[in-house]
Structure formats: structure tokens, C-alpha cells
C-alpha positions in Angstrom: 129.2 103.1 88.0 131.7 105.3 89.5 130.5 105.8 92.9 132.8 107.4 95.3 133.9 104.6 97.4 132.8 106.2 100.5 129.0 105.6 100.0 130.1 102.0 99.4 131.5 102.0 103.1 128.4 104.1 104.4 125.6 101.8 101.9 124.7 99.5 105.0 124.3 102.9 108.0 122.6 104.7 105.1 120.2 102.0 104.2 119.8 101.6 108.1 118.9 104.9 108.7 116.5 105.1 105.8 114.4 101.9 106.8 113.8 103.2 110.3 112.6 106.1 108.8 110.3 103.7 106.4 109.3 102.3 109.9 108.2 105.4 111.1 106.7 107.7 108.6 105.3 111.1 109.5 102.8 112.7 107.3 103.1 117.0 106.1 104.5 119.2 108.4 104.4 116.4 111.6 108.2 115.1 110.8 108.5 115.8 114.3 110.2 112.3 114.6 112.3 112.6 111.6 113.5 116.4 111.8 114.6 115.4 115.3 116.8 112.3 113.5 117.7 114.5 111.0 119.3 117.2 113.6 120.7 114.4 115.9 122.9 113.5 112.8 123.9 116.3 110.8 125.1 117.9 114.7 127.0 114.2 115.4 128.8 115.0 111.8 130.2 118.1 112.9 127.9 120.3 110.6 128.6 124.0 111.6 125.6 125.1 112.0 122.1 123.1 112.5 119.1 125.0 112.9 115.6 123.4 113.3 111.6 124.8 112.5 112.7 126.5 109.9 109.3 126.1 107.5 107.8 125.1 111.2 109.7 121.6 110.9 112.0 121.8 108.2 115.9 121.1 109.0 118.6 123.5 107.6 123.2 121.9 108.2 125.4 124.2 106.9 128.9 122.4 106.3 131.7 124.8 105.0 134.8 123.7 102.6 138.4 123.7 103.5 138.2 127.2 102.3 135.2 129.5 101.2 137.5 132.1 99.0 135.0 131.3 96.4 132.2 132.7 98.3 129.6 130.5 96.4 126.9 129.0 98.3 125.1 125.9 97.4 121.9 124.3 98.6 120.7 120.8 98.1 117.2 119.7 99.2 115.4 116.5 100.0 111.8 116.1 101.3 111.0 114.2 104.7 107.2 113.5 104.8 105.1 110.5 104.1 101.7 110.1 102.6 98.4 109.1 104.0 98.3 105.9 102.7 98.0 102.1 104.1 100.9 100.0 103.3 100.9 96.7 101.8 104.2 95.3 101.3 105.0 92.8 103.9 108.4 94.3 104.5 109.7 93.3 107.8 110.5 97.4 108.3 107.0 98.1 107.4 105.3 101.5 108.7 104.2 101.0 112.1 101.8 103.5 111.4 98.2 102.5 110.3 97.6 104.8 107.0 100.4 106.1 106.6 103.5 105.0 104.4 106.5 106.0 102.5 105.0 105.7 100.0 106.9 108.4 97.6 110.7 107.5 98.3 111.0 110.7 100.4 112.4 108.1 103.4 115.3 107.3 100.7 115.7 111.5 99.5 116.2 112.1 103.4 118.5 109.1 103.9 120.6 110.1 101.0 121.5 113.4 101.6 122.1 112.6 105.1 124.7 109.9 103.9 126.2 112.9 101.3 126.0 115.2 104.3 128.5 112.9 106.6 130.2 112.8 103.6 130.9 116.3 103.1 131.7 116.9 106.3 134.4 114.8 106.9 136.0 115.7 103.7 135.0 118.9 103.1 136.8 118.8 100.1 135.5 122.2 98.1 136.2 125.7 98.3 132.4 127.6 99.6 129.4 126.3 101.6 126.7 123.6 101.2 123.5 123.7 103.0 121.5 120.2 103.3 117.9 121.5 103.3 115.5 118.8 104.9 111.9 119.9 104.1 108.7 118.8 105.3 104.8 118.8 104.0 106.3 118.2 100.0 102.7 116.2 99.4 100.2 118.8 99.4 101.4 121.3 102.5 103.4 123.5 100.8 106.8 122.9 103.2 109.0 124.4 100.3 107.2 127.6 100.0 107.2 127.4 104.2 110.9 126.9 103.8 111.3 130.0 101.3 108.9 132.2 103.3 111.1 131.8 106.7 113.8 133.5 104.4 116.0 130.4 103.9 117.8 132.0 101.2 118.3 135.1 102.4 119.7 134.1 105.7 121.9 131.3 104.2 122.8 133.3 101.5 122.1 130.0 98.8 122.8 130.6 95.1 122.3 127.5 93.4 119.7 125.2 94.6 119.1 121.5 93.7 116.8 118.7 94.7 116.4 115.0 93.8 113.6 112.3 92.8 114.0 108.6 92.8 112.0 107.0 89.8 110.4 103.6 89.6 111.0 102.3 86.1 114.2 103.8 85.1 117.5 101.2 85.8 118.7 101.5 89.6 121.1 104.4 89.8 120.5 105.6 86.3 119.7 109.7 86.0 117.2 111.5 84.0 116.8 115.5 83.6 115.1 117.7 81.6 115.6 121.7 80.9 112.7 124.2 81.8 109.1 123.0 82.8 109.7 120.0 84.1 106.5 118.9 86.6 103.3 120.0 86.4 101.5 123.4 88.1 98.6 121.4 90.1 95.4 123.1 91.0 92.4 122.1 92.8 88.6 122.8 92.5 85.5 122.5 95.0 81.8 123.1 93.0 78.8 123.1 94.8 75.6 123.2 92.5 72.4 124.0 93.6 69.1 123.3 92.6 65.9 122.5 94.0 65.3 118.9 95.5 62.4 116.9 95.4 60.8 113.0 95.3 62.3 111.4 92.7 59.0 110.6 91.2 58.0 113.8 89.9 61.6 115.6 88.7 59.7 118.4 86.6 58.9 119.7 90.0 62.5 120.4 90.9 65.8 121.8 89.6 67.7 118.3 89.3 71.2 119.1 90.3 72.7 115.4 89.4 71.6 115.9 86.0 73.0 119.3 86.2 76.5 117.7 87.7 76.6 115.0 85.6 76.7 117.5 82.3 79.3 119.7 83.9 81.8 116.6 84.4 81.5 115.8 80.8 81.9 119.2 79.7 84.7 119.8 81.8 86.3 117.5 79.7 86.3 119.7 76.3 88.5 122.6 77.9 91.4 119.6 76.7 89.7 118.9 73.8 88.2 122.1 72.3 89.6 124.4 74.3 93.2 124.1 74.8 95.9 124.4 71.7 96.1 120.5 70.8 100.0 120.9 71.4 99.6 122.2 74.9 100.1 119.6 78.2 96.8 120.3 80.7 94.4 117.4 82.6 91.1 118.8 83.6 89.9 115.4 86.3 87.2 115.3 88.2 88.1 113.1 91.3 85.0 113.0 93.6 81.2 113.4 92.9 79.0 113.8 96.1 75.3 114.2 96.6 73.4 115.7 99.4 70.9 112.9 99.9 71.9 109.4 99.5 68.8 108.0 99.2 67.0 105.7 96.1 63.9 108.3 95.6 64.9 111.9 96.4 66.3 114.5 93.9 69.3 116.0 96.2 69.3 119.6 96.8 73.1 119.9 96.6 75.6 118.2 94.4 79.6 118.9 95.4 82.3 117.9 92.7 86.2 118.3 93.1 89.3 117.3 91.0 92.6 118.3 89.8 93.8 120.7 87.0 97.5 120.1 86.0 99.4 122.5 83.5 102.8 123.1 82.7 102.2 127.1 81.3 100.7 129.9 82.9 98.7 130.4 79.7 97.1 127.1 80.3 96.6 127.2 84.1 94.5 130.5 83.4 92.8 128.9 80.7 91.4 126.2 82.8 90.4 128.7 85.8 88.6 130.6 83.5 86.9 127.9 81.6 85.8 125.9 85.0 83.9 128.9 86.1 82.4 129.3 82.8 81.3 126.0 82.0 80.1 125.5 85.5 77.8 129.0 85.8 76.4 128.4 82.5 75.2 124.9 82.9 74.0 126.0 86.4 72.1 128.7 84.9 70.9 126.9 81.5 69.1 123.9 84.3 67.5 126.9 86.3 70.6 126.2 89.2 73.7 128.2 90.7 77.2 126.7 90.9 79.9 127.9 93.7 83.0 127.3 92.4 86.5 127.3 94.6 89.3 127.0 92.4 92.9 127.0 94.4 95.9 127.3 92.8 98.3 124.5 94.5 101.8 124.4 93.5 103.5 126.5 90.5 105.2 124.9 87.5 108.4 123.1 88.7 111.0 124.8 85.8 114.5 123.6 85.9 117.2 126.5 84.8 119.1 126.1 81.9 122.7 126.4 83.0 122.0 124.4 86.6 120.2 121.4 84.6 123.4 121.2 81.8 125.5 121.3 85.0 124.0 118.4 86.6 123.1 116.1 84.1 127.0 116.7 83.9 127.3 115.2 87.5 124.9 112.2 86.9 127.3 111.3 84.1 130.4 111.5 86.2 128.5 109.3 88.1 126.2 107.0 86.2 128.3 107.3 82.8 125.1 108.5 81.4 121.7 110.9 81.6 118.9 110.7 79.9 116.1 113.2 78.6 113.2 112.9 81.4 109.6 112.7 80.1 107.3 116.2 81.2 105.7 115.1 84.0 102.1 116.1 85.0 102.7 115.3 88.7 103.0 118.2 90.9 106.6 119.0 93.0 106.9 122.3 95.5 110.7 122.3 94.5 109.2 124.3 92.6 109.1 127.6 94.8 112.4 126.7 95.5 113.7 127.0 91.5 111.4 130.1 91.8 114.1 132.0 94.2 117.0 130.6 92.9 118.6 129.0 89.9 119.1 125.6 90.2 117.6 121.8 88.7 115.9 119.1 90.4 116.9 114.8 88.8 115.1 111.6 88.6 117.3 108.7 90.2 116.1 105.4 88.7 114.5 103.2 91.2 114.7 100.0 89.5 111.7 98.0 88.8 109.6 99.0 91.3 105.8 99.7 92.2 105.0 103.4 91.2 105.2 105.7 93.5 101.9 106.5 95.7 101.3 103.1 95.4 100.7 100.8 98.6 103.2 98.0 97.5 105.8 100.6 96.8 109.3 100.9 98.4 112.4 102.6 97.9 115.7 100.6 96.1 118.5 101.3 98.9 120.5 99.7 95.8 120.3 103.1 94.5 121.8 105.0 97.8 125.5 105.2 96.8 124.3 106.7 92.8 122.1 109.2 94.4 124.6 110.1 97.3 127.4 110.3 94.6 125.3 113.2 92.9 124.9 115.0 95.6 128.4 115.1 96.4 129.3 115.7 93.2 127.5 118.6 92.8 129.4 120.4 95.6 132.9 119.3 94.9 132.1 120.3 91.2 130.3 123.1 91.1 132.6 124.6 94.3 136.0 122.8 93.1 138.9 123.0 96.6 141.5 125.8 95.2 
């Protein structure tokens, strides 16, 4: 693997760094902890500029190249926050934090450009500007549109922008890419259906809303199936099915459902929107009940761009001697507003064989710190060569 030997100097700082951060995670847009971390550093490598709560917590270093003739500016992104989740690995550098976790990697994105970031600005070997962009709230907030709305790229003027993923199952320090729609669009939806409760003995006298619930769930199901062109990627899942009364003999008044839409085309995403309300009203109304449905649309379709993606699979095979075709992916990724601004690609960095992510036995493979800080590096000094 032809890692730049610098990372192989840094490895044991880096993988310092990122297990205090595993130690202490910090969970959406409360990387109060971490940003500070993050700022301490990137000012201690002599970045020249650092500028904090930009997307109320995100971290934005600017390191400029021996020269900036070029006048190309480049930003590479990694994601700070943790999840809500217990952990359960035993790991001496456990979180200290009762439900929550690293349970994503993000603790390894952060640590890695940070190591790439000292890097760069002690060589500075590159003719433009690279701005490390440390975002928060990736798992569910919204940080990168938060990011984006501050007007990151306007004020730092970025052009290109490119972001990272490790991935259990693929061999430590491998790469894997893939052009245009890349992760899924993921939506959310709240129904309440109402009917008219009762005593569980005598159901013709009410409107029985988990009868009228349990029908919608399974026919939910056929916008996939009958619906949807066979050849299209979309998952209609109900996650959570909730009555107003929770006892043995009465008829609730109230049933609540929610779950998940994912889609990788717009034509599918409106598809489902339209077919949930549909389905929803019309069994309401066939049982003699209503249905109140909340669909919100979460985050877009994460699309890598052509020219960026060919670019850096180019990199990962500097590095890795090899990138692979990644699989679509149906989990969701606000890179995604990000690659909506600017050009740019987002990589899967193999994590060995690991627990999945989201996963309480997960962790992150500090074995593949010097591959993924390679990358980054590589993408500056390539894309921005020094004259």
C-alpha cells in the first residue's frame, strides 16, 4: 500500500486522538467537546484560518499551498457526531457516555482528516487552498445542509468538494466508489388513524382502527411491488406501530404508525409520497376512519459527479493500488447537500472485518488511518499539483 510515510510516523497520535474522541462521543449538533478538539488542533498546526459554529458547531481550517497561482480551492469533509446508541464492546476506550457511541466511524472520519490536515500544513506541498470541513449532526440533524446554509461555499470560495466513509466488510484500507446516485434519499412518515373506540367485546359498535392499521402496513408494502417499475431501488418500512390504549379489552381510538421511505430518483421519492397518502386515506375511509399523514422529506439523494468520482477513484489507486465499483446503497448520507452545491465525490474506506456500522459492538479499524489519510492528501496534492 503506498501510504505516504508521514501517516506511518503520525499512525500512533492519530489513533490517539481518534480513541479519545471514541471515549467521548457527542451526539447531532452537541460536538461541543469535539469541535473544541478539532479547533485546538487545526490552530496548533498553523492552519491560516480556523473559524468555529459555522452550521452552529461545525469547524471550517483553511491551509493554503506554497503558492495559490492556481486559484483552485478544494474542500474535504468529515462528520463529527455520534449516535444514540449503548455500546457494547468492552474496549478499554469505551464511550463514557451512557447511550451514546461511535457507533458509525465518524470518531475515525474526524481523526483522519485531522491527521491529513497536520499533514498539509507542514508540507503544504500544492499550488491553491484546502479547506478541512468538520461537520456536525450527519445522523439525522441535517449539519451539512446547516453547513451549506451558513454560506460555507460562498465565503471560502470551495470548488470541488469531497467526503469519506469507512466500510465494514471491505479489506482494511481498500477503496470503493461509485458514479452518480450513490446513497439513498431517506424520508420519514407519521400516520395517525382514527376511528371510534370501544370494548373489545362488541367491535361492530366501533370503527376499529388496529384492523384499519394493520391493512395499511401490508398495503404499504405493494407501492414496491405493484407500484414501482420492478427495476427501480425504493423501501417503503414501517418501523413503529403504536396504539392509544394498551389494554387486553378496548378497541383504541387512535393508532400512530411511522417508518422510512428510501429512494435513489426523484421519480420514485414522489411516487412513494403520493402513494402513502393514498393508500392511507382510502383505507381510512373504506373502514368508516380518517388518517393524518406527515410525510417529511429527510435527506436528498447523495449523487457523486462524474469527473470528481473518476478523479478520485484515481487517488484511492495511487494509494491502495486498486478501487472497486461500490454497491447503491439505500442508507441515507447529508454529503449529499454538499455534492448538491458543488462538484465533487464522496469513498468507502474498507474497515476490515468489522461489526456493521450502527451496530453496538462496532468500532472503527485505526489500521485503516494511514489509507484513508493518504486519500485525503492525495487529493489536494493531485488535484492542486505545486507549480
Amino acid at each position: 500500500m503506498a501510504v505516504k510515510n508521514r501517516f506511518a510516523e503520525l499512525h500512533d497520535d492519530i489513533t490517539a486522538w481518534r480513541r479519545d474522541l471514541h471515549e467521548n462521543p457527542e451526539i447531532l449538533f452537541e460536538t461541543h467537546r469535539t469541535s473544541g478538539i478539532v479547533a485546538e488542533k487545526l490552530r496548533a498546526f498553523g492552519c491560516d484560518e480556523v473559524v468555529e459554529g459555522i452550521g452552529r458547531t461545525g469547524v471550517v481550517g483553511v491551509i493554503k499551498g506554497k503558492s495559490t497561482a492556481s486559484g483552485k480551492v478544494v474542500g474535504l469533509r468529515a462528520d463529527m457526531d455520534a449516535l444514540p446508541i449503548h455500546e457494547q464492546t468492552g474496549l478499554d476506550y469505551a464511550s463514557k457516555t451512557d447511550g451514546a457511541m461511535h457507533a458509525c466511524g465518524h470518531d475515525g472520519h474526524t481523526a483522519m482528516l485531522l491527521g491529513a490536515a497536520q499533514y498539509l500544513a507542514e508540507t503544504r506541498n500544492f499550488d491553491g487552498t484546502v479547506v478541512v470541513i468538520f461537520q456536525p449532526a450527519e445522523e439525522g440533524g441535517g449539519g451539512g445542509r446547516e453547513m451549506c446554509e451558513d454560506g460555507m461555499m460562498d465565503r471560502w470560495g470551495i470548488q470541488e468538494v469531497y467526503g469519506m466513509h469507512n466500510w465494514p466488510g471491505m479489506p482494511t484500507g481498500s477503496f470503493g466508489i461509485r458514479a452518480g446516485s450513490f446513497f439513498a434519499a431517506t424520508d420519514q412518515f407519521d400516520i395517525t388513524f382514527e376511528g371510534s373506540g370501544g370494548h373489545a367485546a362488541k367491535p361492530h359498535e366501533t370503527v376499529d382502527t388496529t384492523v384499519m392499521s394493520a391493512q395499511a402496513v401490508l398495503a404499504l408494502q405493494t407501492i414496491t411491488s405493484r407500484n414501482a417499475d420492478p427495476v427501480e431501488q425504493i423501501v417503503v418500512s414501517v418501523t413503529s406501530f403504536e396504539t392509544s390504549s394498551k389494554a387486553f379489552n378496548v378497541i383504541p381510538q387512535k393508532v400512530q404508525i411511522k417508518g422510512t421511505v428510501r429512494t435513489l430518483s426523484a421519480e420514485m421519492r414522489e411516487l412513494a409520497e403520493k402513494r402513502i397518502n393514498e393508500i392511507c386515506n382510502g383505507i381510512a375511509t373504506t373502514f368508516g376512519g380518517t388518517a393524518d399523514v406527515t410525510y417529511h422529506r429527510g435527506y436528498p439523494v447523495m449523487v457523486n459527479h462524474d469527473a470528481q468520482t473518476e478523479f478520485a477513484a484515481d487517488v484511492a489507486r495511487s494509494v491502495s493500488g486498486d478501487c472497486v465499483e461500490a454497491p447503491l446503497i439505500m442508507g441515507g448520507e447529508d454529503f449529499a447537500f454538499m455534492l448538491e452545491e458543488r462538484p465533487g465525490a464522496y469513498i468507502l474506506v474498507g474497515n476490515g472485518d468489522t461489526a456493521a456500522v450502527h451496530h453496538p459492538e462496532y468500532n472503527f479499524n485505526d489500521e485503516a488511518i494511514p489509507a484513508g489519510c493518504s486519500w485525503w492528501a492525495g487529493i489536494v496534492e493531485q488535484r492542486m499539483p505545486a507549480a
